[in-house]
GULO-654304 format. One line per field, with one value per residue: x negated, y, z of N, C-alpha, C in turn. Coordinates in Angstrom, 3 decimals, decimal comma. Last residue first. Example, Ala and Ser with C-alpha at 12.3 -4.5 7.8 and 13.67 -1.06 7.14 Angstrom:
nu <- c(-12,850 -13,190)
nv <- c(-2,250 -5,690)
nw <- c(7,080 7,800)
cau <- c(-13,670 -12,300)
cav <- c(-1,060 -4,500)
caw <- c(7,140 7,800)
cu <- c(-12,900 -13,200)
cv <- c(0,030 -3,300)
cw <- c(7,870 7,800)
end
This chain:
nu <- c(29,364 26,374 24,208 22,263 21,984 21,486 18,677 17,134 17,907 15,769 13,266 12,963 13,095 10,151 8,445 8,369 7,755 5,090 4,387 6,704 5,449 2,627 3,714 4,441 2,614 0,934 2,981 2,612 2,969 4,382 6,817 8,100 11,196 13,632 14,112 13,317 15,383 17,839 16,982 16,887 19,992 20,791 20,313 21,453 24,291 23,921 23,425 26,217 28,078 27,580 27,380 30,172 31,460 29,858 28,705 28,674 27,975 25,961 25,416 26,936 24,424 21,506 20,100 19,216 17,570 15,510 14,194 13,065 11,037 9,634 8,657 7,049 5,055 4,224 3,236 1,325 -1,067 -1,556 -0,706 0,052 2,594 4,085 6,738 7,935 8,155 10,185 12,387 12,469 13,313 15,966 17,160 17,066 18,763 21,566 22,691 21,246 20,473 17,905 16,934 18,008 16,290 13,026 13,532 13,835 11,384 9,523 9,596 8,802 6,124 6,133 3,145 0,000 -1,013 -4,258 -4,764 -6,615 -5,984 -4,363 -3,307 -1,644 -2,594 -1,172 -0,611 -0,578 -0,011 -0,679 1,981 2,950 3,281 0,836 -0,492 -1,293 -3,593 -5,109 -6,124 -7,174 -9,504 -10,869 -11,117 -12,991 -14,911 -16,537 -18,109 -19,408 -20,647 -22,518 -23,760 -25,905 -28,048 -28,496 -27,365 -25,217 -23,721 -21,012 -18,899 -15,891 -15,536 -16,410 -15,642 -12,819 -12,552 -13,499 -11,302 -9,252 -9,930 -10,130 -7,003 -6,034 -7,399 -5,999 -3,384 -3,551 -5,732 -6,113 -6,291 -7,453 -6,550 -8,058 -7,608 -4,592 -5,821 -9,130 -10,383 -8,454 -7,149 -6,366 -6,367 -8,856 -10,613 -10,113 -10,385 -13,477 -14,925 -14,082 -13,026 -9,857 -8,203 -8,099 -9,575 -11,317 -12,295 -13,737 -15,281 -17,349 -18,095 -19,535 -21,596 -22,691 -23,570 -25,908 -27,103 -27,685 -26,046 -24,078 -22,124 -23,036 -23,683 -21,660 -19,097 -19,942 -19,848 -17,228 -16,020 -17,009 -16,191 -13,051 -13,244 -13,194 -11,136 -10,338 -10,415 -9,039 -6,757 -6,246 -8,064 -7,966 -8,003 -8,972 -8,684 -10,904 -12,608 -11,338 -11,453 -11,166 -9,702 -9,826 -13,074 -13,517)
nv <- c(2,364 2,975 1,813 2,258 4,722 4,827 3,971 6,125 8,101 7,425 6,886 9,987 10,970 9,650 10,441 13,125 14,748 15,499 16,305 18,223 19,668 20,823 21,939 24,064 25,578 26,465 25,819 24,688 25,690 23,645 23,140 25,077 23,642 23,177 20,361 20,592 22,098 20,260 17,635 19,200 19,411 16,959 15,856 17,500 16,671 13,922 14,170 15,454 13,984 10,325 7,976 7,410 9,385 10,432 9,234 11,580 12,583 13,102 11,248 10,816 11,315 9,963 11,474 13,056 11,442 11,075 12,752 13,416 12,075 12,343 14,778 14,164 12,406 14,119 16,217 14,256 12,303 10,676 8,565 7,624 5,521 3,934 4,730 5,831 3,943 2,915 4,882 5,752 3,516 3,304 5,539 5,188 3,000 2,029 0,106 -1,743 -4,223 -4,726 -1,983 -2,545 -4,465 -3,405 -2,187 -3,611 -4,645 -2,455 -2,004 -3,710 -5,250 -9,164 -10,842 -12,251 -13,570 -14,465 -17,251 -19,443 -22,858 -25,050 -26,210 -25,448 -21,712 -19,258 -15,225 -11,966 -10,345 -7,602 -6,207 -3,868 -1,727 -0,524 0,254 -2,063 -2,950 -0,779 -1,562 -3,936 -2,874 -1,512 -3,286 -4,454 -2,706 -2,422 -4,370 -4,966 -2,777 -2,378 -4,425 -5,902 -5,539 -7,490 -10,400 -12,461 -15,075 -15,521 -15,614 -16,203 -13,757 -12,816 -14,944 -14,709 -12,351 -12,986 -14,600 -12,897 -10,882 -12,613 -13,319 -10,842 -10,429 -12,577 -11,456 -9,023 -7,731 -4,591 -2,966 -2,119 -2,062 -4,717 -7,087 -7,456 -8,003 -8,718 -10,881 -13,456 -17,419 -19,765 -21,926 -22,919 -20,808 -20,550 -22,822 -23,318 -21,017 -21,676 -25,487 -26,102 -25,453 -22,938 -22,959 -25,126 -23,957 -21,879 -22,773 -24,002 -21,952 -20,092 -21,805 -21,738 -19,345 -19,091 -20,858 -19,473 -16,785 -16,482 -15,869 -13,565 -11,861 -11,578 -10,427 -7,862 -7,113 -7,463 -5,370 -3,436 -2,757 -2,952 -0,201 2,253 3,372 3,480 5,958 7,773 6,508 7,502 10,115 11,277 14,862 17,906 18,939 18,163 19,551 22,754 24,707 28,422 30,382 32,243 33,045 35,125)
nw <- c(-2,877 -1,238 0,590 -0,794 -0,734 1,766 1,869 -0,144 1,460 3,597 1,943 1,780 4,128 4,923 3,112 3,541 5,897 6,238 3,535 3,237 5,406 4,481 2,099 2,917 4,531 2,086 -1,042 -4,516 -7,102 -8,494 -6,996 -4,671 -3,416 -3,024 -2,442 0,302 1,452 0,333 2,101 4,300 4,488 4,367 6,871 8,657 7,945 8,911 11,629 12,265 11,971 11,218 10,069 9,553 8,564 6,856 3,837 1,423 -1,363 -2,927 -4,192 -6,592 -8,332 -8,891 -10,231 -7,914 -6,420 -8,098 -8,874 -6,655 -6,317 -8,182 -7,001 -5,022 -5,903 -6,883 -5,210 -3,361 -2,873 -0,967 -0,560 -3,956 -5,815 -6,179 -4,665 -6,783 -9,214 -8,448 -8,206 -10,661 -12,087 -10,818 -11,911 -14,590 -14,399 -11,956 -11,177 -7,908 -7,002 -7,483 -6,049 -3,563 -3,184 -3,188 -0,971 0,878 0,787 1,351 3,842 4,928 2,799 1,519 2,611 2,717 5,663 6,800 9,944 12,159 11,640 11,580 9,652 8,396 8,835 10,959 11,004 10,297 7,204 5,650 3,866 0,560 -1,390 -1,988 0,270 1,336 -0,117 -0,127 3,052 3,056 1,842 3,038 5,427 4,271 3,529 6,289 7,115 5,116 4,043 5,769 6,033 3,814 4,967 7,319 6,109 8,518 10,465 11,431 13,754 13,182 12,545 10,006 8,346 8,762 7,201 5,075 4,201 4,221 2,000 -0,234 -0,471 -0,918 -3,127 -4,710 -4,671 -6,086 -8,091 -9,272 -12,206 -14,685 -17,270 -18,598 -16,544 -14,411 -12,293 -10,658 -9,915 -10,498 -10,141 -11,446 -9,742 -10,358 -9,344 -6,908 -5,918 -6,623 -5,375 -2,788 -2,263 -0,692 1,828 3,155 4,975 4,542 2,496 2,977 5,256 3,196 2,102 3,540 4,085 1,518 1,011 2,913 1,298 -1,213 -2,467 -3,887 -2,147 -0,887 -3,729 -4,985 -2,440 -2,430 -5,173 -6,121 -3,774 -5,057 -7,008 -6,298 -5,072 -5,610 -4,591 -1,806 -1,509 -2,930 -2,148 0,324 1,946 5,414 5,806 8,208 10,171 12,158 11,067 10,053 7,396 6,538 5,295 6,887 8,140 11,153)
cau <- c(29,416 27,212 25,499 22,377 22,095 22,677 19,819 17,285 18,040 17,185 14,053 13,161 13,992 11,644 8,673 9,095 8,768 5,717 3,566 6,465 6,534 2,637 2,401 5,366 3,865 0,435 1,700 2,866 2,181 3,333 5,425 7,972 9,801 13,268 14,677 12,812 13,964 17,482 16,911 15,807 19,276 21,314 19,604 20,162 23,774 24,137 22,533 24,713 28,104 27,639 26,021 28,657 31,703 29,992 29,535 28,007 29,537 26,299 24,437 27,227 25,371 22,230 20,396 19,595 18,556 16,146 15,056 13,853 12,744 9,764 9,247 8,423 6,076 4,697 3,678 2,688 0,272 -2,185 0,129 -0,857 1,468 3,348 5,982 7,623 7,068 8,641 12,250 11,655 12,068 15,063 16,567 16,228 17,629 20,852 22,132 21,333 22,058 18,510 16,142 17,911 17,611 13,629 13,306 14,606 12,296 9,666 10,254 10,268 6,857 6,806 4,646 0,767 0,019 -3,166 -4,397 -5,648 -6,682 -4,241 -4,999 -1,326 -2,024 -1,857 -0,164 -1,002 0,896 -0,659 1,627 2,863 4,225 1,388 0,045 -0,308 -2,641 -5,120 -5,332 -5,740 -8,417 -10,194 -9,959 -11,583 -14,471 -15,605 -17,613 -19,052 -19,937 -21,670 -23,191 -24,492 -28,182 -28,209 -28,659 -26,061 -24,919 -22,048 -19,985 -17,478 -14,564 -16,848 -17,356 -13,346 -12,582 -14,468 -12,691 -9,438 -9,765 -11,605 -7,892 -5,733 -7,584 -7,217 -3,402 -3,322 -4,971 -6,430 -5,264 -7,716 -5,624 -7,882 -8,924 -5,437 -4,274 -8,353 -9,910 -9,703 -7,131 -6,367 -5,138 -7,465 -10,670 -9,960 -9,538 -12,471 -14,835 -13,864 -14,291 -10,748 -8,504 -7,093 -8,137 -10,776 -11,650 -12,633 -14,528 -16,888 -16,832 -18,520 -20,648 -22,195 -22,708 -24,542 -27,020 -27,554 -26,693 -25,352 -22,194 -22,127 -24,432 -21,901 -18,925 -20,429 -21,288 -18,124 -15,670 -17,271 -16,922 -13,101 -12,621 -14,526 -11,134 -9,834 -11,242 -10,236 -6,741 -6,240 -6,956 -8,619 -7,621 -9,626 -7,664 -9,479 -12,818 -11,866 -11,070 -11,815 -9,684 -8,571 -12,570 -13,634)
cav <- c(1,546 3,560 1,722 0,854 4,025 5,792 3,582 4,468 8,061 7,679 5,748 8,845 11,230 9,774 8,833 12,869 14,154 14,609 15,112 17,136 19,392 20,025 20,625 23,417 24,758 24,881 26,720 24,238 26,452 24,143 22,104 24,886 23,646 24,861 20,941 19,536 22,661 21,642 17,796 18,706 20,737 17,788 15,676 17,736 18,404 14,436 13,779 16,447 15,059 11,323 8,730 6,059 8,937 10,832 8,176 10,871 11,931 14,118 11,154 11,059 12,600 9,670 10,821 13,907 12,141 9,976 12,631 14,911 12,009 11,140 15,362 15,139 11,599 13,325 16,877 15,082 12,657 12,554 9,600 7,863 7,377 3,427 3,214 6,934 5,069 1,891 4,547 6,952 3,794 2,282 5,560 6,616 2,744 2,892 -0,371 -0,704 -3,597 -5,373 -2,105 -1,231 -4,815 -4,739 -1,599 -2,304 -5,402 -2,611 -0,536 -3,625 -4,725 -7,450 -10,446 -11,285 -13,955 -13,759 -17,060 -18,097 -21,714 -24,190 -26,994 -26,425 -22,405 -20,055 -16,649 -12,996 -11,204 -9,112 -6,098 -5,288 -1,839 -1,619 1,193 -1,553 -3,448 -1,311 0,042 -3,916 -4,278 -0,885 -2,066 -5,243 -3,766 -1,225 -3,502 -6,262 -3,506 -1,559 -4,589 -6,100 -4,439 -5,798 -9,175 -11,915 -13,875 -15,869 -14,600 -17,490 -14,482 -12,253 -14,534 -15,312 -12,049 -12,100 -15,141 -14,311 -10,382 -12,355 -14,408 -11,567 -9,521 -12,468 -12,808 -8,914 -8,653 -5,341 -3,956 -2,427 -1,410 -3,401 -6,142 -6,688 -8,673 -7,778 -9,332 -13,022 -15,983 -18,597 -21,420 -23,896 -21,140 -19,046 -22,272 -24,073 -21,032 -20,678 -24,220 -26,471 -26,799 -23,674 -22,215 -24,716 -25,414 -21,529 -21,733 -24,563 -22,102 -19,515 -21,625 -23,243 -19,875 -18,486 -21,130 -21,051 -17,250 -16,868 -17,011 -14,097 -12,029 -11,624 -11,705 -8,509 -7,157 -8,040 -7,100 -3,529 -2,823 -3,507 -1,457 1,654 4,226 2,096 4,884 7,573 6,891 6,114 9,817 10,459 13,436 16,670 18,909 17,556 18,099 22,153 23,567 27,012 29,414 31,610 32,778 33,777)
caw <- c(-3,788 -1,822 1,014 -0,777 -2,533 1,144 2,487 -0,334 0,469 4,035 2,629 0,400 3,050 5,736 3,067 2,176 5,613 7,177 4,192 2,544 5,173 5,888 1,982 2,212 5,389 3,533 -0,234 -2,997 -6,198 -9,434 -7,537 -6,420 -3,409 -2,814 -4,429 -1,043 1,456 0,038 0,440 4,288 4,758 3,227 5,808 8,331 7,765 7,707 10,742 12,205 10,900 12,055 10,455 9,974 10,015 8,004 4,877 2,517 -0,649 -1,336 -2,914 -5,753 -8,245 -7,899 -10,715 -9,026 -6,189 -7,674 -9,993 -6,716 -5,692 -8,149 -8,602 -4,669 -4,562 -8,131 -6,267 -2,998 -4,165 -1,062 0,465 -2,817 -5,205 -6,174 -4,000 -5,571 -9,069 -8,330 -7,196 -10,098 -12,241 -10,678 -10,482 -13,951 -14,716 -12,891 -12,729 -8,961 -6,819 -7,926 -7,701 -4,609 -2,939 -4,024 -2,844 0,847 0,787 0,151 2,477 4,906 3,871 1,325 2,432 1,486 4,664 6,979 8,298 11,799 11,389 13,342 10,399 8,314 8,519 11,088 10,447 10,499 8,170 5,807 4,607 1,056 -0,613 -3,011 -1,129 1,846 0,125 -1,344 2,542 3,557 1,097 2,308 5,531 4,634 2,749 5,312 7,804 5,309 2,730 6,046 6,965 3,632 3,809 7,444 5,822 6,871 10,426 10,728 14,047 13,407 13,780 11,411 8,804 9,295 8,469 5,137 4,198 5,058 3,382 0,289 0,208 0,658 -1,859 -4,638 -3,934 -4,550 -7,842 -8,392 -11,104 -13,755 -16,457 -18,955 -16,735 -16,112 -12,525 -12,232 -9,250 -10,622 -9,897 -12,242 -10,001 -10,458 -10,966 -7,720 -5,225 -7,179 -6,766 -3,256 -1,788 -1,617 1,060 1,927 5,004 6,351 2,645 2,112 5,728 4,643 1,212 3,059 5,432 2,539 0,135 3,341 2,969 -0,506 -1,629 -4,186 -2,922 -0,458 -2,715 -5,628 -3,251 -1,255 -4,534 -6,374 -3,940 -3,207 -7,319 -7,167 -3,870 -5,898 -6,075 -2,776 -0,315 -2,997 -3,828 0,100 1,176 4,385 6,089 6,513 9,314 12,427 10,629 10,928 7,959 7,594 4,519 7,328 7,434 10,593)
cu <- c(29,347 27,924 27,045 23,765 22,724 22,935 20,870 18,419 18,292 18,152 15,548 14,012 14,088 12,601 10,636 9,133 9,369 7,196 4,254 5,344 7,071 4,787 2,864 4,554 4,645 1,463 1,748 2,084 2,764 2,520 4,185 6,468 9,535 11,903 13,901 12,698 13,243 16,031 16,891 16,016 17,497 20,281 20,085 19,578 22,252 23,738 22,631 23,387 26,575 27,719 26,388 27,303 30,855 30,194 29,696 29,302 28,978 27,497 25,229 26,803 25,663 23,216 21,554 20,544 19,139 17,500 16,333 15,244 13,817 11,463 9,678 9,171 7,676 5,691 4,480 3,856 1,479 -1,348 -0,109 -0,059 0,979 2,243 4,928 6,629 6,634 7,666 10,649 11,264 11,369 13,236 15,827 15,827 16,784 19,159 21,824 21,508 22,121 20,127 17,831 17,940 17,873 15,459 13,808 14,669 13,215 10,587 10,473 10,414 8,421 7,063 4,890 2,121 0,187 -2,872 -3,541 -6,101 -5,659 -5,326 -4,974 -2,807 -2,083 -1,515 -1,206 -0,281 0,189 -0,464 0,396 1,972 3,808 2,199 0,588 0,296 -1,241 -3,666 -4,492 -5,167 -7,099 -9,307 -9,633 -10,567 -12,953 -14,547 -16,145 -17,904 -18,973 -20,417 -22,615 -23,888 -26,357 -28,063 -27,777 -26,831 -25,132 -22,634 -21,535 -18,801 -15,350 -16,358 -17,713 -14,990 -12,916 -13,945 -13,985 -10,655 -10,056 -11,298 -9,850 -6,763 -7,579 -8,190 -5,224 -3,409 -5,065 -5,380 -5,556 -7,597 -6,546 -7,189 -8,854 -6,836 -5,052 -6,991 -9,449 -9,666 -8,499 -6,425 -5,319 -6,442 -9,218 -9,627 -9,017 -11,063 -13,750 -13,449 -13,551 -11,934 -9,368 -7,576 -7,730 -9,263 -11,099 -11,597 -13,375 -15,429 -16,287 -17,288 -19,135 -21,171 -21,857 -23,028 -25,229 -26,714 -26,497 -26,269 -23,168 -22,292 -23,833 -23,164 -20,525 -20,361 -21,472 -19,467 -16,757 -17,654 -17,678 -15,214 -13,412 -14,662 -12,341 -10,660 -11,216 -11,081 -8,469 -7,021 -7,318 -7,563 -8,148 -8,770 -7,984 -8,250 -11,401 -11,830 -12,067 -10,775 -10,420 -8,938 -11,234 -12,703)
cv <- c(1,482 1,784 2,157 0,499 2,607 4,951 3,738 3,792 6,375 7,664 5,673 8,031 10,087 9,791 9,174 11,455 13,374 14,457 14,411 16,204 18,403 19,740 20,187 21,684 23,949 24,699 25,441 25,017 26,280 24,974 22,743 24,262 24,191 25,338 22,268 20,495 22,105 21,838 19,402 18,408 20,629 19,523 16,278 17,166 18,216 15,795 14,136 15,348 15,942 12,928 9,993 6,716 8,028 10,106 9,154 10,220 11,267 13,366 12,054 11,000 12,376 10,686 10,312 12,787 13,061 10,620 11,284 14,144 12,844 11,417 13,456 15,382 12,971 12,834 15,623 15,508 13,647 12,948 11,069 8,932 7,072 4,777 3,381 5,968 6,045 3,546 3,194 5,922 4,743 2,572 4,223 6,402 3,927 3,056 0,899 -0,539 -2,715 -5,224 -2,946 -1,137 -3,756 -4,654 -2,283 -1,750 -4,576 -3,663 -1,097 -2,692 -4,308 -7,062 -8,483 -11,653 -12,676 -14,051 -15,967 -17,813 -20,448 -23,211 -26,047 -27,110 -23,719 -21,295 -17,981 -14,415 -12,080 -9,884 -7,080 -5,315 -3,133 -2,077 0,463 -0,355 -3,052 -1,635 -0,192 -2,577 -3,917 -1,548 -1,387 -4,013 -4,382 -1,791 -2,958 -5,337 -4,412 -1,912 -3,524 -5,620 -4,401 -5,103 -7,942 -10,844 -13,566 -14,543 -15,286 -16,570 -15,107 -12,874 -14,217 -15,782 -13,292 -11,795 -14,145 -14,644 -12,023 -11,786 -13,876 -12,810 -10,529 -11,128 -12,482 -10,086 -8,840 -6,319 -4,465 -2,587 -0,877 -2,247 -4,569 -6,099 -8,136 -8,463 -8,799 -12,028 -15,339 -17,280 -19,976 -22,746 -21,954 -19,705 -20,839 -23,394 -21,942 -20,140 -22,778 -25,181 -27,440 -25,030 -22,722 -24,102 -25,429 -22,848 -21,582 -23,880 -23,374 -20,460 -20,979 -23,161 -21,097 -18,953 -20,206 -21,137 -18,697 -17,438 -17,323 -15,659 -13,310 -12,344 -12,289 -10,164 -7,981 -7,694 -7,457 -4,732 -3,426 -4,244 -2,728 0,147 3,013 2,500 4,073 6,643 6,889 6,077 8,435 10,429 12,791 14,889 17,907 17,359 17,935 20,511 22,946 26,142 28,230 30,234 32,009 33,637)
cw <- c(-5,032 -2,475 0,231 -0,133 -2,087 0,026 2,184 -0,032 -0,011 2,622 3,376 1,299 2,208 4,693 3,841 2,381 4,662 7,096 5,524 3,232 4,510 5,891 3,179 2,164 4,199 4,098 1,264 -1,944 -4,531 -8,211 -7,995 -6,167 -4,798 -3,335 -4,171 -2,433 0,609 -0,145 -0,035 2,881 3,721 3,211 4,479 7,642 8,258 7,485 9,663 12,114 10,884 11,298 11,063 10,598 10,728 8,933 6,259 3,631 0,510 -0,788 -2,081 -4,283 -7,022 -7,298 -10,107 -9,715 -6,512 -7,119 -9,580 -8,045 -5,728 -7,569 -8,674 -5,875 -4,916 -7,183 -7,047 -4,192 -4,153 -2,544 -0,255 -2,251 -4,107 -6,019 -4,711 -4,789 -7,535 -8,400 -6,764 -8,506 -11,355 -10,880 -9,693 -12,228 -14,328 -13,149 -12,803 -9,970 -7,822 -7,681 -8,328 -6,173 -4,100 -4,287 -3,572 -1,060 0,459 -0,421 1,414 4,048 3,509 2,404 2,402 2,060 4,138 5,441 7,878 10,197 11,422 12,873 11,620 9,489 8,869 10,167 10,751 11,020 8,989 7,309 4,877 2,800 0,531 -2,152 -2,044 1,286 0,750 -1,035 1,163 3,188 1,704 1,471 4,416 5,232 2,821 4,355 7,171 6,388 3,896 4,775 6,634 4,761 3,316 5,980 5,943 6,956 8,726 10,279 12,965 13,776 13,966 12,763 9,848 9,649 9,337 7,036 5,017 5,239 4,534 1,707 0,518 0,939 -0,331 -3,561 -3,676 -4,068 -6,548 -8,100 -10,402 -12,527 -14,886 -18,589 -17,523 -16,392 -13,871 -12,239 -9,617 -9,862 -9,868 -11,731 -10,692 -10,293 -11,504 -8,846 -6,586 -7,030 -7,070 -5,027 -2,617 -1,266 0,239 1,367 3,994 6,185 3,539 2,302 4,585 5,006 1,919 2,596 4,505 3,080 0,873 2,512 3,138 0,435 -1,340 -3,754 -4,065 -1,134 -1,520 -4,290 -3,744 -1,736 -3,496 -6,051 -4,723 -3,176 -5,856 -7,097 -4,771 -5,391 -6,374 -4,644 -1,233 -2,276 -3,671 -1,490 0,484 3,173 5,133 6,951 7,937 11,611 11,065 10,490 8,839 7,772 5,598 6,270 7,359 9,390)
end
């Protein structure tokens, strides 16, 4: 048998490509959705329910589209969270639409929340001011963590490597590992480590685990170096993070 076989067990999904068409998803199921008479009703019944006003008014008064930059093409994250609301309360009311929308109506909201959670953010469920369930855009904790970082930090190399490592896909390896390699480069005195707070053999393994890091060569990652970095490089970074945030 060929060593090159992958079994299905080894194929993972990668976010970069689930989300690569998210944009074009939204305006079909949208486009249909509120064209429609009938279904247009219930939809924007349901937009007033959660916020007050129908859909179109809700988007148009406060200026939100799908594009943060049409020319970048950005998905705007308020405008996620609110088709995710809408699209989960379709299915909570069990309103009926055309089998031709069911695998759009299916797929759609996971690939919103994927979108969403590569952009450091979670959604929160929540009930708002009327006892509707309601989910809330907040920063996950990595990314509260970033934030602090960003705004303690004056060094700028490691401000930048540190939006850039947040903004790769898991399947990114090569930029996630050349991202932290500059973060902790930049960051000389990373090896002065607090021992006595973390102990001497956390420390000697995370000094080990930056080694095997810096050992890598980018250009010809072989499979234990790949399966190494995939299950360690968030770890590191965020231990890293911590360190920055404790240095003075």
């Amino acid at each position: 048998m060929s060593k090159n076989f992958l079994s299905v067990l080894d194929v993972k999904a990668k976010s970069s490509n689930v989300n690569e068409h998210l944009a074009s998803d939204l305006e079909f199921i949208l486009n249909y959705l509120l064209s429609n008479t009938s279904i247009s009703t219930f939809c924007n019944m349901i937009s007033f329910d959660l916020y007050g006003m129908d859909f179109k008014a809700l988007t148009t008064v406060n200026n939100i589209s799908i594009h943060t930059e049409e020319k970048n093409g950005t998905l705007n994250l308020t405008y996620l969270e609110i088709v995710y609301n809408l699209i989960y309360q379709i299915h909570k009311r069990k309103l009926k639409y055309p089998d031709s929308l069911g695998y759009d109506m299916f797929s759609t909201p996971k690939k919103i929340k994927s979108y969403i959670e590569l952009n450091g953010y979670e959604l929160d469920p929540s009930t708002n001011a009327e006892g509707y369930k309601l989910f809330k855009l907040i920063p996950s904790q990595g990314k509260q963590l970033i934030e602090q970082v960003i705004k303690k930090n004056k060094n700028e190399v490691i401000n930048i490597e540190v939006k850039n490592f947040i903004s790769y896909a898991p399947s990114q390896y090569q930029e996630k590992v050349f991202s932290l390699r500059n973060i902790i480069q930049a960051k000389k005195e990373i090896s002065d480590f607090q021992v006595d707070m973390f102990g001497v053999e956390f420390v000697q393994n995370f000094i080990s685990d930056v080694d095997r890091l810096s050992g890598i060569n980018l250009n010809n990652i072989k499979k234990n170096d790949e399966t190494f970095i995939e299950d360690n490089i968030d770890r590191i970074f965020y231990i890293t993070i911590l360190l920055i945030l404790l240095s003075k």
